[in-house]
DSSP file (Angstrom, degrees, kcal/mol; ACC not computed):
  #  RESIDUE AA STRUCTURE BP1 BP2  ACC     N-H-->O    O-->H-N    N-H-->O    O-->H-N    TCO  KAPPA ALPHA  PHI   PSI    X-CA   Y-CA   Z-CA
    1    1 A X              0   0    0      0, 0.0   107,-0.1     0, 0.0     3,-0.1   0.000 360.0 360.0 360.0 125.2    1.1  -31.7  104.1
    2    2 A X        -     0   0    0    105,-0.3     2,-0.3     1,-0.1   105,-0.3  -0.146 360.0-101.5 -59.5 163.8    1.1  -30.2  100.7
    3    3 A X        -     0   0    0    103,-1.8     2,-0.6     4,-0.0    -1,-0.1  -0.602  44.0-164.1 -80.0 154.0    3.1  -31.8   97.6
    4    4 A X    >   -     0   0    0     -2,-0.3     3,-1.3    -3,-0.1   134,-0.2  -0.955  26.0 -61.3-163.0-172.8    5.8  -30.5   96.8
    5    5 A X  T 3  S+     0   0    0     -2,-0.6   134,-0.2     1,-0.2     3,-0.1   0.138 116.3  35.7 -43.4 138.1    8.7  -30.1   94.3
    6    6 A X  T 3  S+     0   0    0    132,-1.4     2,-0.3     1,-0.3    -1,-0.2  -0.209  92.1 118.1 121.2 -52.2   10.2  -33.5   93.8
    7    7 A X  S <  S-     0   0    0     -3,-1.3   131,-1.2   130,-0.1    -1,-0.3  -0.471  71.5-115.1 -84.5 125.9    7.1  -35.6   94.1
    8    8 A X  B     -A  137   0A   0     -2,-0.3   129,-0.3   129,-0.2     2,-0.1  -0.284  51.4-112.3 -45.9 130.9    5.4  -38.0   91.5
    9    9 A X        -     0   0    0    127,-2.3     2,-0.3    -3,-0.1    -1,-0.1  -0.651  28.3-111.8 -74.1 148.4    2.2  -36.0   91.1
   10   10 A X        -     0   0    0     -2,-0.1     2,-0.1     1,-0.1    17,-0.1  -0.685  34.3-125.6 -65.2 128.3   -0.6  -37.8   92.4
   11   11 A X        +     0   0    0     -2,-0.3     2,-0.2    16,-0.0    -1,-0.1  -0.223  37.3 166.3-130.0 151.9   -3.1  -39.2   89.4
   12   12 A X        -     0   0    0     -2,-0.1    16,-0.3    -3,-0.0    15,-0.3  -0.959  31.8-138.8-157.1 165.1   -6.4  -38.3   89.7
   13   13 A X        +     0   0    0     -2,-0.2    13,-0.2    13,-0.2    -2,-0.0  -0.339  23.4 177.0-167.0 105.7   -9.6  -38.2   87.7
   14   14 A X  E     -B   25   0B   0     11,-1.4    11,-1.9    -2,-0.1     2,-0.5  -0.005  36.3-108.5 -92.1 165.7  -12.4  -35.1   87.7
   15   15 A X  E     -BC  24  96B   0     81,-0.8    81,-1.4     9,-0.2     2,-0.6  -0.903  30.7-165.0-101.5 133.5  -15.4  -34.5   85.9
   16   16 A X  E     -BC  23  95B   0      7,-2.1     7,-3.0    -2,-0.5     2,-0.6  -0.979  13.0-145.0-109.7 115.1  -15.0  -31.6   83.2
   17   17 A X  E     +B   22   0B   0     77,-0.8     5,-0.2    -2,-0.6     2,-0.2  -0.844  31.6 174.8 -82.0 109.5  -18.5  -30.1   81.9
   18   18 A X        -     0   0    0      3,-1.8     3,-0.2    -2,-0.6     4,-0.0  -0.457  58.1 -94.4-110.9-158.2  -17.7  -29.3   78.3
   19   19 A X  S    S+     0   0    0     -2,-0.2     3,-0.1     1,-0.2    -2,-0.0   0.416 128.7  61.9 -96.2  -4.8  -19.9  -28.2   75.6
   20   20 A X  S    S-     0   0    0      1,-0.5    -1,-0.2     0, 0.0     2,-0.1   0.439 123.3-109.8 -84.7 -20.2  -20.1  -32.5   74.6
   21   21 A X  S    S+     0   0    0     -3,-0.2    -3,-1.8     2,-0.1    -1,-0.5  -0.552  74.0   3.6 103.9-157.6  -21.7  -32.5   78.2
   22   22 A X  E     -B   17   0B   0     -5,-0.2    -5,-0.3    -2,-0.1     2,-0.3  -0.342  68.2-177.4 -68.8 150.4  -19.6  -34.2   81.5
   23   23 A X  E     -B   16   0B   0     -7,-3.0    -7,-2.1     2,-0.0     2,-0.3  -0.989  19.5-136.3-108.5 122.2  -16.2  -35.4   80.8
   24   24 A X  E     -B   15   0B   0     -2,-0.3     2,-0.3    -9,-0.2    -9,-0.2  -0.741  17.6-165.3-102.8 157.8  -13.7  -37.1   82.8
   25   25 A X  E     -B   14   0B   0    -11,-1.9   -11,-1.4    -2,-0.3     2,-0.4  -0.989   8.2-154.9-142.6 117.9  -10.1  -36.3   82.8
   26   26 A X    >>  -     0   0    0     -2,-0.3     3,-1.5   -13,-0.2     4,-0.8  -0.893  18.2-153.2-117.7 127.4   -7.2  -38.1   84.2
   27   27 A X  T 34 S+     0   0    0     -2,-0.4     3,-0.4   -15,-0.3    -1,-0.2   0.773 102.7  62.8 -66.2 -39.8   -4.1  -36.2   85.1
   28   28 A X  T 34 S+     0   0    0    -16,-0.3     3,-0.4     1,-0.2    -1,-0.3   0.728 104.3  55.0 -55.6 -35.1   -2.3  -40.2   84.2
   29   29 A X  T <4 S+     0   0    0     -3,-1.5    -1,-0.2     1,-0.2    -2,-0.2   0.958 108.4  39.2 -69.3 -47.4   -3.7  -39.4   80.6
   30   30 A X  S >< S+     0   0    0     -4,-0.8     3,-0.7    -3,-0.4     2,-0.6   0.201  87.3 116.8 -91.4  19.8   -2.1  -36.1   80.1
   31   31 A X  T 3  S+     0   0    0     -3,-0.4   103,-0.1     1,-0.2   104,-0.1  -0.681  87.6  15.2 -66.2 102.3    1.2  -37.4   81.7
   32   32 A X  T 3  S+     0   0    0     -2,-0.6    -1,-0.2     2,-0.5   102,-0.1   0.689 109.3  89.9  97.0  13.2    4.0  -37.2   78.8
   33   33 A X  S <  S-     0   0    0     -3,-0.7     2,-0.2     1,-0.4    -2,-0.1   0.341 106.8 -42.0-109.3 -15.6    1.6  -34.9   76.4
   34   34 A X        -     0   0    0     -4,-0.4    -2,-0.5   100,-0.2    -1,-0.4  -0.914  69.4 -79.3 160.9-166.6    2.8  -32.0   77.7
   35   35 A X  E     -e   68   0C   0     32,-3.1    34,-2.1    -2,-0.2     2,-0.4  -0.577  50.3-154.8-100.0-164.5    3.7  -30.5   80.7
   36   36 A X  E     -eF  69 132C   0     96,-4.6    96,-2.3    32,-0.2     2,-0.5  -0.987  14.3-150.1-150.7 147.9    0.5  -29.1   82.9
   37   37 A X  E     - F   0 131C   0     32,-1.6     2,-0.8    -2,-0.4    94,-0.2  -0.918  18.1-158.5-118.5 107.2   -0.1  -26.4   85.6
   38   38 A X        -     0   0    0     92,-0.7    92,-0.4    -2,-0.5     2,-0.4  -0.693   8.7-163.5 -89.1 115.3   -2.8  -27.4   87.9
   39   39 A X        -     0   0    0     32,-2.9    90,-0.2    -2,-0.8    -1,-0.0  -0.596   6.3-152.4-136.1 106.8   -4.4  -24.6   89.6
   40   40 A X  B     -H  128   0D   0     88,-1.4    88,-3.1    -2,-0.4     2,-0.2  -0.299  16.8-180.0 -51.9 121.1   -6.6  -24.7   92.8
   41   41 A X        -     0   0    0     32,-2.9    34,-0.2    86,-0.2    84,-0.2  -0.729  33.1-125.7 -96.3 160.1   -9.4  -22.0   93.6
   42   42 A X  S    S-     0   0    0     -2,-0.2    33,-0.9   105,-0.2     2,-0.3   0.984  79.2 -23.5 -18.8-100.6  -11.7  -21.4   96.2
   43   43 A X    >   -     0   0    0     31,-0.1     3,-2.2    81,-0.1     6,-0.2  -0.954  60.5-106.5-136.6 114.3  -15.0  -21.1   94.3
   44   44 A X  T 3  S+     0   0    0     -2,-0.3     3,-0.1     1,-0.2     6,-0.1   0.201 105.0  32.0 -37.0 136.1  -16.2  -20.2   91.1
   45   45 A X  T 3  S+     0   0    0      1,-0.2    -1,-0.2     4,-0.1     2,-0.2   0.392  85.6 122.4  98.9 -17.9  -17.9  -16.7   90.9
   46   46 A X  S X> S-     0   0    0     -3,-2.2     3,-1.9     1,-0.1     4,-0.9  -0.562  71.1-120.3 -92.2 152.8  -15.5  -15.0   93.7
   47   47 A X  H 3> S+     0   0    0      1,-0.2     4,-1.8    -2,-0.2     3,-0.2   0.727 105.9  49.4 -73.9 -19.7  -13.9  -12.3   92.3
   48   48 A X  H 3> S+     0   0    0      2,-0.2     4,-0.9     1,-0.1    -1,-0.2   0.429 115.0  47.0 -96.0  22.5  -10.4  -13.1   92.7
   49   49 A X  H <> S+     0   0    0     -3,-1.9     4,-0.7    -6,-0.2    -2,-0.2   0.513 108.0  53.7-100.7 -20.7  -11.0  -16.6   91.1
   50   50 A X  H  X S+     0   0    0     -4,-0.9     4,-0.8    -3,-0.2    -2,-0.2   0.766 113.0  50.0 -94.4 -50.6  -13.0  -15.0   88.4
   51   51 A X  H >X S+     0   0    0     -4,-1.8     4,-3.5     2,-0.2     3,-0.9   0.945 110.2  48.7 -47.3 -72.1   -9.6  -12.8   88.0
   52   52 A X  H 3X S+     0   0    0     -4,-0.9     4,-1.6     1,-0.2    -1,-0.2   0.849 113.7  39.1   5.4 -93.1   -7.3  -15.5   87.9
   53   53 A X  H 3< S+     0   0    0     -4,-0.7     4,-0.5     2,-0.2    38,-0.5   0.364 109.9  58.9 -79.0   2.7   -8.7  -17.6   85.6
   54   54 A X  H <X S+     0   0    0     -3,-0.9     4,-2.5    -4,-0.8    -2,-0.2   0.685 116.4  39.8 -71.4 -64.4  -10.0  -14.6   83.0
   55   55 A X  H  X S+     0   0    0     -4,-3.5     4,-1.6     2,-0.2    -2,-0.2   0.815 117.7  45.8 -81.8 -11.5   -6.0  -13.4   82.7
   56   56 A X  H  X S+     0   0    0     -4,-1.6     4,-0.7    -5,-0.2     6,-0.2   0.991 113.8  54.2 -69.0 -51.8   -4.9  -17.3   82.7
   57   57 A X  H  4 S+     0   0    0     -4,-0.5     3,-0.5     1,-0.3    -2,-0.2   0.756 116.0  35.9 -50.5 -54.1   -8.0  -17.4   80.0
   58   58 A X  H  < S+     0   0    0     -4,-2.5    -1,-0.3     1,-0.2    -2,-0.2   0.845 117.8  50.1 -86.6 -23.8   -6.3  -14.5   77.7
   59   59 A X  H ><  +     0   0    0     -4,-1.6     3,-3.3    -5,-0.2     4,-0.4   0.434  66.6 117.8 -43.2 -16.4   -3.0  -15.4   78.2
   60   60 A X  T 3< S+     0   0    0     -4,-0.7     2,-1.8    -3,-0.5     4,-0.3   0.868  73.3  68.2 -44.0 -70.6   -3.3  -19.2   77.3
   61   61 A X  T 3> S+     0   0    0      1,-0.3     4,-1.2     2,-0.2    -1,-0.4   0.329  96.1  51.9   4.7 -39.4   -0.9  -18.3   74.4
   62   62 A X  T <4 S+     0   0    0     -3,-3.3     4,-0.4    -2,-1.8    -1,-0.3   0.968 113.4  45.4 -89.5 -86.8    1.8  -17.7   76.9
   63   63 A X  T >4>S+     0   0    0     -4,-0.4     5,-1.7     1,-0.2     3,-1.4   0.662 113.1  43.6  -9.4 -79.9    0.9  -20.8   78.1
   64   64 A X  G >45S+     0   0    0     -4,-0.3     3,-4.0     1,-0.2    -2,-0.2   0.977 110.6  60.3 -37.0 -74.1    0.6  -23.2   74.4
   65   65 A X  G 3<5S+     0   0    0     -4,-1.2    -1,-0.2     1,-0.3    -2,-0.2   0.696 105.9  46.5 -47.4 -21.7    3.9  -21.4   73.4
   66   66 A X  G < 5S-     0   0    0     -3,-1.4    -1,-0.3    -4,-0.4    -2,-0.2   0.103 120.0-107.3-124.5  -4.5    5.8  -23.2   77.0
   67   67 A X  T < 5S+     0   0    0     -3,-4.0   -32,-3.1     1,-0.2     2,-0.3   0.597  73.7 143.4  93.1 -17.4    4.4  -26.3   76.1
   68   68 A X  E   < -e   35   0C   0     -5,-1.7     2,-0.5   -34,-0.2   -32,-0.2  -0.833  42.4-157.6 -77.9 109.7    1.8  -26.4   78.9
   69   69 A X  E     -e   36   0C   0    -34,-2.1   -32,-1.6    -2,-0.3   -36,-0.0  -0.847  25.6-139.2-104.5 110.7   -1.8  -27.5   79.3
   70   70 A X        -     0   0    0     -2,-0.5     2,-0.2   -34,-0.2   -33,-0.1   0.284  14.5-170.8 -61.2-164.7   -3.9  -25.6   82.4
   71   71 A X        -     0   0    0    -34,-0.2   -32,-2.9    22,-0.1     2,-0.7  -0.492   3.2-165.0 175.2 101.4   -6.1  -27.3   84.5
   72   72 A X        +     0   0    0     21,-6.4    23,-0.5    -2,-0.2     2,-0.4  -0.764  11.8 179.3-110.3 124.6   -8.1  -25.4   86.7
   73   73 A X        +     0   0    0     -2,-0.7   -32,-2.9    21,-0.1     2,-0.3  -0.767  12.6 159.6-120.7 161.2  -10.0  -27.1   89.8
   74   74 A X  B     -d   96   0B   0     21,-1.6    23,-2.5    -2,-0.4    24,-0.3  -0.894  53.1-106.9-143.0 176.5  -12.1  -25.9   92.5
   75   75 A X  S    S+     0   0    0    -33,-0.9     2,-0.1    -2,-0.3    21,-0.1   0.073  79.8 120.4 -91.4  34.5  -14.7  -28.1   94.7
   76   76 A X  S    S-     0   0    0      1,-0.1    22,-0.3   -34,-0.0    -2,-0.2  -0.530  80.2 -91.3 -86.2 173.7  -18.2  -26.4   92.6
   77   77 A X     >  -     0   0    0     -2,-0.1     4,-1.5    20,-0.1     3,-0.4  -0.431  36.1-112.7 -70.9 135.0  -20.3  -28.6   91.0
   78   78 A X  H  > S+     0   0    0      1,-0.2     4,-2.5     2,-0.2    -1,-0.1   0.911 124.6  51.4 -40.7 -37.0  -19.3  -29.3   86.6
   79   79 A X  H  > S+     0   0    0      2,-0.2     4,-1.7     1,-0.2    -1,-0.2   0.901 107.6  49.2 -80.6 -34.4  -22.4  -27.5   85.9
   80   80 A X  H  > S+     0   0    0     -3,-0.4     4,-2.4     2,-0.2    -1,-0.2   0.909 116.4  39.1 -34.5 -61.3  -21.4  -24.5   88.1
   81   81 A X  H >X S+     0   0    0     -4,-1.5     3,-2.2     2,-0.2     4,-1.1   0.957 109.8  62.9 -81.0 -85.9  -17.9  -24.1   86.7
   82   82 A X  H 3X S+     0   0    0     -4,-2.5     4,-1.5     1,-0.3    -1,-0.2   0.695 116.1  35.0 -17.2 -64.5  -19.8  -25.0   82.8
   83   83 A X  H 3X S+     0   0    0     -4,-1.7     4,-0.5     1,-0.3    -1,-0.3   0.804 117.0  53.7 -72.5 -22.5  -22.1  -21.3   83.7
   84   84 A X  H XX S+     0   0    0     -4,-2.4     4,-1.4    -3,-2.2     3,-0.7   0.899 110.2  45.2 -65.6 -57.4  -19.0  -19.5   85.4
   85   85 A X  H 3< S+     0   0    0     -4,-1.1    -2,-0.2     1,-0.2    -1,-0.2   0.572 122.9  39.8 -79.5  -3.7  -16.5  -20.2   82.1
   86   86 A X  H 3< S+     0   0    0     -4,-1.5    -1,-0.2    -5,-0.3    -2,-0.2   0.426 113.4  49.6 -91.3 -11.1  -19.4  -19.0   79.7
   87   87 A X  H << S+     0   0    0     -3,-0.7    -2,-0.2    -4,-0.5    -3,-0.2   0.470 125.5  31.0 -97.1 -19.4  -20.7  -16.2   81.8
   88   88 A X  S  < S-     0   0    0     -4,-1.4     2,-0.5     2,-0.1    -2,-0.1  -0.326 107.4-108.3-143.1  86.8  -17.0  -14.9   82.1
   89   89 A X        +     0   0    0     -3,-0.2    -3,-0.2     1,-0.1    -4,-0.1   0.260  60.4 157.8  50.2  11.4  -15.4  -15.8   79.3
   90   90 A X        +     0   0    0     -2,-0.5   -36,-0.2    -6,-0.3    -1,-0.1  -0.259   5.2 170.0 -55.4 138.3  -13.0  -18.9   81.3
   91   91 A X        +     0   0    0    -38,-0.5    -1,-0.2     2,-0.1     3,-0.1   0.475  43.4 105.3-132.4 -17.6  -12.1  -21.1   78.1
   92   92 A X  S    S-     0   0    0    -39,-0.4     2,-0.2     1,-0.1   -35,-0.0  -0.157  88.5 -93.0 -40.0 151.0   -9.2  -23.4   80.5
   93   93 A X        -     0   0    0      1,-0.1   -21,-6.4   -77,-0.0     2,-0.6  -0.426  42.3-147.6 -71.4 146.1  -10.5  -26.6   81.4
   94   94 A X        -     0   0    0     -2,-0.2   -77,-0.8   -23,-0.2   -12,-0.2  -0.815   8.1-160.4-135.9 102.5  -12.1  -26.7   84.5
   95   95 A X  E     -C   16   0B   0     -2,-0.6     2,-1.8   -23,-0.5   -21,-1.6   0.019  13.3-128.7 -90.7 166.9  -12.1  -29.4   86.4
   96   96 A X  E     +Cd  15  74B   0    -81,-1.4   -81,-0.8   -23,-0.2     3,-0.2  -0.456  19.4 179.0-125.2  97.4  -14.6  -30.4   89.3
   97   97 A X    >   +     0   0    0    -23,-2.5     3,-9.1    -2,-1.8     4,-0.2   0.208  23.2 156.7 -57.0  12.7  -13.3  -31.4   92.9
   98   98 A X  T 3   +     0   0    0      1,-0.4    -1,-0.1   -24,-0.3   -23,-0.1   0.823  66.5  34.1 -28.8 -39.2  -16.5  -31.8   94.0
   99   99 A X  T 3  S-     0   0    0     -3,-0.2    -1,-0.4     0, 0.0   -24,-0.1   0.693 108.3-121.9 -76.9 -14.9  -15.7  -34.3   97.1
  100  100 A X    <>  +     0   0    0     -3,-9.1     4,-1.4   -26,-0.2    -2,-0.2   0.733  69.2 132.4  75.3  12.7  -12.8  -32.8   97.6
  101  101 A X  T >4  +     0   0    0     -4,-0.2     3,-0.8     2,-0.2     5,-0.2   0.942  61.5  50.3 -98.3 -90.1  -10.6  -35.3   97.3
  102  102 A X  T 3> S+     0   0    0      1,-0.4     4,-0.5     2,-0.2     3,-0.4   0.536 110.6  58.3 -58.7 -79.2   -7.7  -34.5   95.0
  103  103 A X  H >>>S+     0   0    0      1,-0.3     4,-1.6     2,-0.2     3,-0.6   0.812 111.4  43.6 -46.3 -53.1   -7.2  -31.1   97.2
  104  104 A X  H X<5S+     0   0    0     -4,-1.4     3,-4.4    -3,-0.8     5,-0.4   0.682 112.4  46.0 -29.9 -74.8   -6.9  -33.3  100.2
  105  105 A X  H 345S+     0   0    0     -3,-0.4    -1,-0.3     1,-0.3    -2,-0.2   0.521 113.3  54.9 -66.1 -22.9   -4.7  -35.7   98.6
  106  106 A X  H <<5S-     0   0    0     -3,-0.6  -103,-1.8    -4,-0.5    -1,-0.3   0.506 107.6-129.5  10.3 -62.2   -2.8  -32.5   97.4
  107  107 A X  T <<5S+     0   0    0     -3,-4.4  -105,-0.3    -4,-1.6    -3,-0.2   0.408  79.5 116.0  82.3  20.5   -2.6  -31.3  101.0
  108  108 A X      < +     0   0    0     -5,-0.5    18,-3.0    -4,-0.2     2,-0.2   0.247  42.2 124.6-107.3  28.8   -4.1  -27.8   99.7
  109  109 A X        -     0   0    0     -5,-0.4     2,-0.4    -6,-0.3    16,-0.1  -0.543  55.4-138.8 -88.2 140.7   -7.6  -28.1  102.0
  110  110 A X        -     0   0    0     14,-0.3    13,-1.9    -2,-0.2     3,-0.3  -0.781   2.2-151.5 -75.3 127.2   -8.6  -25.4  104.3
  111  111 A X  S    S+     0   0    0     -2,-0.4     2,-0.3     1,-0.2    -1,-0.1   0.730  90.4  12.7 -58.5 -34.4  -10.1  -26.9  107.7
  112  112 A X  S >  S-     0   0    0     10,-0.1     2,-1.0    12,-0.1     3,-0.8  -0.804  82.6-134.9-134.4 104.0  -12.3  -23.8  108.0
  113  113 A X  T 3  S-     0   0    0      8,-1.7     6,-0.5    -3,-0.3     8,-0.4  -0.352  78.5 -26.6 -57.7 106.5  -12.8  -21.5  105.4
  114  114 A X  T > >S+     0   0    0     -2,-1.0     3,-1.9     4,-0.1     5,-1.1   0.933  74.5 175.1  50.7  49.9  -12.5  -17.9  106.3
  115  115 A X  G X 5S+     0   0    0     -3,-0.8     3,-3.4     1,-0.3     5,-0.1   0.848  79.9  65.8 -41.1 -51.4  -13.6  -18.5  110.1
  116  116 A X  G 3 5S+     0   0    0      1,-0.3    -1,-0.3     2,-0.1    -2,-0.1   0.719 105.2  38.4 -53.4 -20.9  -13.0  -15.2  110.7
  117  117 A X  G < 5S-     0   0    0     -3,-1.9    -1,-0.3     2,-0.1    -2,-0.2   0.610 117.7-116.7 -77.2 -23.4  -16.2  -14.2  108.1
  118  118 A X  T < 5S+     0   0    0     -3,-3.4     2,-0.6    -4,-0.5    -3,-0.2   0.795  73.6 145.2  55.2  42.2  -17.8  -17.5  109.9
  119  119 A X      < -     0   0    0     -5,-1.1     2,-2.1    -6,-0.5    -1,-0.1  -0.816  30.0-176.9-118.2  70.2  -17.7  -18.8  106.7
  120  120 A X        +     0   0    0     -2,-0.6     2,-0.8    -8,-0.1    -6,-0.1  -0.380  28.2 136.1 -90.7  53.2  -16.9  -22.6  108.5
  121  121 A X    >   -     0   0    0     -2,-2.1    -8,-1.7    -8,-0.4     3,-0.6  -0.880  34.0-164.4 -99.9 116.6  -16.4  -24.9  105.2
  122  122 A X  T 3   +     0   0    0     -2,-0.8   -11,-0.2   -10,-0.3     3,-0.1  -0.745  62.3  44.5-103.2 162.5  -13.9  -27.1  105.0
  123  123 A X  T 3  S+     0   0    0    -13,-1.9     2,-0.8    -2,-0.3   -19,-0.3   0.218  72.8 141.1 109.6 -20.4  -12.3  -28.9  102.3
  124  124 A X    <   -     0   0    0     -3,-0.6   -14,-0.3   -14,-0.2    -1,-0.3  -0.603  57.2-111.0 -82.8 107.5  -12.4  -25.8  100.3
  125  125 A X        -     0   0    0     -2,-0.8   -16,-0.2   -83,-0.2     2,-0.2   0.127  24.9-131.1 -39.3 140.5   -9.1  -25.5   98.1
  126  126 A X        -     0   0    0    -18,-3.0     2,-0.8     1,-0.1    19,-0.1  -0.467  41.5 -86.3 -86.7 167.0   -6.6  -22.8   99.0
  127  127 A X  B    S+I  144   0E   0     17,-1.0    17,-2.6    19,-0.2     2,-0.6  -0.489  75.9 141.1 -65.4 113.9   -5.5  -20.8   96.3
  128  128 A X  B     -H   40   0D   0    -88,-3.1   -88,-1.4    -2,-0.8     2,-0.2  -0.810  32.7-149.3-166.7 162.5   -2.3  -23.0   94.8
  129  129 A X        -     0   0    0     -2,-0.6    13,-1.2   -90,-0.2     2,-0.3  -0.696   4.5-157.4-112.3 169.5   -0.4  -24.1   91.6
  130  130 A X  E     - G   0 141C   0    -92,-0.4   -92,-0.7    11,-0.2     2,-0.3  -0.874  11.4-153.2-152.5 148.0    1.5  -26.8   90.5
  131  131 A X  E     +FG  37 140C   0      9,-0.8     8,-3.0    -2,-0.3     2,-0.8  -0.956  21.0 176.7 166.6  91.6    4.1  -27.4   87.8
  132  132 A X  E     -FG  36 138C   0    -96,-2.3   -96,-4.6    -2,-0.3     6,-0.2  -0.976  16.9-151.5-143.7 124.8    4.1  -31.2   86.6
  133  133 A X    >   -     0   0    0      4,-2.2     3,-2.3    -2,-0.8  -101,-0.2  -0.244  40.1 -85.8 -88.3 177.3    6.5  -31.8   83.8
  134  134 A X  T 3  S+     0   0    0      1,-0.3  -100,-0.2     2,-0.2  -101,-0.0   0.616 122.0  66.6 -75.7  -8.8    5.9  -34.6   81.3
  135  135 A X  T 3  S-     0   0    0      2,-0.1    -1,-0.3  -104,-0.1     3,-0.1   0.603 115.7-107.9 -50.9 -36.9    7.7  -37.3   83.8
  136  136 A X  S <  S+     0   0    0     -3,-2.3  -127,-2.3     1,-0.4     2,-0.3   0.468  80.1 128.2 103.5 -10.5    5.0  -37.0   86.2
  137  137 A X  B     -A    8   0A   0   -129,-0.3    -4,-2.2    -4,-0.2    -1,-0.4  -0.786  61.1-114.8-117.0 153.1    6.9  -35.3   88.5
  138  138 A X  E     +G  132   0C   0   -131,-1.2  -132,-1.4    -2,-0.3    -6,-0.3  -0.614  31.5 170.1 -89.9 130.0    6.0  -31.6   90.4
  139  139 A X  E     +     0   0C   0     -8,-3.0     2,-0.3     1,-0.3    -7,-0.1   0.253  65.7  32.3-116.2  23.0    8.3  -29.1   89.5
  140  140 A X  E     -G  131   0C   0     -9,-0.6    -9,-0.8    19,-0.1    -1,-0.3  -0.918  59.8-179.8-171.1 130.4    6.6  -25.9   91.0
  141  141 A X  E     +G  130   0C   0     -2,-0.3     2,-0.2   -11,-0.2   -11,-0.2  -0.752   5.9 169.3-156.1 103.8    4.6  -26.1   94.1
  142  142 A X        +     0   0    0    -13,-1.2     2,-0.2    -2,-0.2     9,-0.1  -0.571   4.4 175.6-127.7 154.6    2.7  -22.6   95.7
  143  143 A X        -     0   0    0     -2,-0.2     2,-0.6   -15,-0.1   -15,-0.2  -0.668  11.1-163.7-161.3 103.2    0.1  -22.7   98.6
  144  144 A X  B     -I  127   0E   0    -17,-2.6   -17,-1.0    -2,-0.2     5,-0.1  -0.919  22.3-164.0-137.7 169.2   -1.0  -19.9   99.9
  145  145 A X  S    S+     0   0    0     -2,-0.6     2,-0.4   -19,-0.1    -1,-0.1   0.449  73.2  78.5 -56.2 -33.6   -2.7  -19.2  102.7
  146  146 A X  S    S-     0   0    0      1,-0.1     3,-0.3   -19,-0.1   -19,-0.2  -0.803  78.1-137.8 -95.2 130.6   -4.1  -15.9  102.2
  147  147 A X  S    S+     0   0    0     -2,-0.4  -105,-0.2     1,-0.2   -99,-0.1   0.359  97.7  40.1 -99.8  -8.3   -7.4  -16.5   99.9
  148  148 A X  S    S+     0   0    0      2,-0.1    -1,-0.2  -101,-0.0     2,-0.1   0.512  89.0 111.4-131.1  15.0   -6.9  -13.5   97.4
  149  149 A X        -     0   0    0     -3,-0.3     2,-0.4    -5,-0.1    -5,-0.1  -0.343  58.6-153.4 -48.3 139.8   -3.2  -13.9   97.2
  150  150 A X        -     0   0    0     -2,-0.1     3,-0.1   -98,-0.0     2,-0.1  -0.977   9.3-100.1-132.3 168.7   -2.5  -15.0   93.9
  151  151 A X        -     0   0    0     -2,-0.4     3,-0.2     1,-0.1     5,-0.1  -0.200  34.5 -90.2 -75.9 156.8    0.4  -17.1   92.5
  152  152 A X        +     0   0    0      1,-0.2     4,-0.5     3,-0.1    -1,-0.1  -0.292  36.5 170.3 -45.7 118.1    3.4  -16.5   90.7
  153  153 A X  S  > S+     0   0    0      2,-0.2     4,-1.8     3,-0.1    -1,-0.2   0.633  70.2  52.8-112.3  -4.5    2.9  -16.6   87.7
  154  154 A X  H  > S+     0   0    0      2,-0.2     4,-1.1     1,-0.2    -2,-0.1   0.892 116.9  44.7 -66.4 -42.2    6.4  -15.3   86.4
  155  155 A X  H  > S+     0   0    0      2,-0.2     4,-1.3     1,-0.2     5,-0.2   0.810 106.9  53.1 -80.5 -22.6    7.8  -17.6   88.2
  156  156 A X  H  > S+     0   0    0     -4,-0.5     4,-1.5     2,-0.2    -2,-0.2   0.866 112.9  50.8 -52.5 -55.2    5.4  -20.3   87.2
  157  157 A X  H  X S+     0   0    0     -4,-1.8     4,-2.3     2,-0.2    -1,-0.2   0.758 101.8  60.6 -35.5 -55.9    6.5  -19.2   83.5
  158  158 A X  H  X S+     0   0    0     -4,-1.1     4,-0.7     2,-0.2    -2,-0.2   0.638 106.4  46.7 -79.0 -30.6   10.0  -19.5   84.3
  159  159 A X  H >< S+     0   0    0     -4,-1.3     3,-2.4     2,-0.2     4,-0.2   0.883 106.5  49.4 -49.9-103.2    9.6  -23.1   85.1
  160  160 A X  H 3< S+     0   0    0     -4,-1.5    -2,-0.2     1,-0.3    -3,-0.1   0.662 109.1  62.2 -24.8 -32.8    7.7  -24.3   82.2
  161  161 A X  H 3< S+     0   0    0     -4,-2.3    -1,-0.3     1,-0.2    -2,-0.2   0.926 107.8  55.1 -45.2 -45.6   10.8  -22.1   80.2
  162  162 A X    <<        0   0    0     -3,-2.4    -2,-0.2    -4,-0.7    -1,-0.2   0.635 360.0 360.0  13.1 -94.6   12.8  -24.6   81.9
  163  163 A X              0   0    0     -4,-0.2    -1,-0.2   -97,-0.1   -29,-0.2   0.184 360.0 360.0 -79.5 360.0   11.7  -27.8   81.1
């Protein structure tokens, strides 16, 4: 079961590849620093992930202006995600799931990815956002199902006006 609006986000703490080399980054740190939109891909490289995170990437503005810090995670490798935001221009942080874990604890894990393709991975984040105000607490919660669906982001916006 996904989180969802209502609920203490769950703390966590990823490796981020910057340009300083790996970093880790704990969602408990940036708790009360502003608010943050954590958003789950698939995989680094696929094209509607590469989309995504490209208009999040020129928009950030949007973003900064609303008070909001992005967070994007997927299960690739730091060093994956490092050649993916420099080969297409991602400049959100990009955090690295690699075990999977935070989607689990999340609830936003596939059991098979794209069976129908025979593409049998599980673990692999579903597309989905989150909305976590400076309390700690979720105030936007999206899951979807469909792997080149993407999320609201008006409404996503409309939150973060919000708070």
């Amino acid at each position: 079961m996904s989180i969802k609006v209502g609920d203490k986000a769950p703390d966590f703490t990823l490796v981020s590849k910057t340009a300083n080399g790996p970093e880790l980054v704990t969602l408990g740190d940036l708790i009360g620093k502003s608010n943050i939109v954590l958003l789950f891909v698939p995989m680094a490289f696929t094209g509607g992930c590469t989309a995504e995170f490209c208009s999040i990437s020129q928009g950030i503005s949007e973003y900064d202006a609303l008070d909001a810090k992005v967070l994007g995670i997927s299960g690739d490798n730091p060093f994956a995600q490092e050649a993916w935001a420099q080969k297409e221009g991602i400049t959100i942080s990009l955090l690295s799931d690699y075990e999977h874990a935070v989607t689990k604890t999340y609830g936003v894990a596939y059991d098979q990815f794209l069976p129908a393709k025979n593409l049998i991975m599980g673990g692999v984040s579903k597309r989905s956002a989150f909305v976590i105000d400076k309390a700690g607490v979720v105030q936007y919660a999206e899951v979807l199902e469909v792997p080149s669906d993407m999320p609201d982001f008006d409404a996503i916006k409309a939150v973060l006006a919000g708070l």
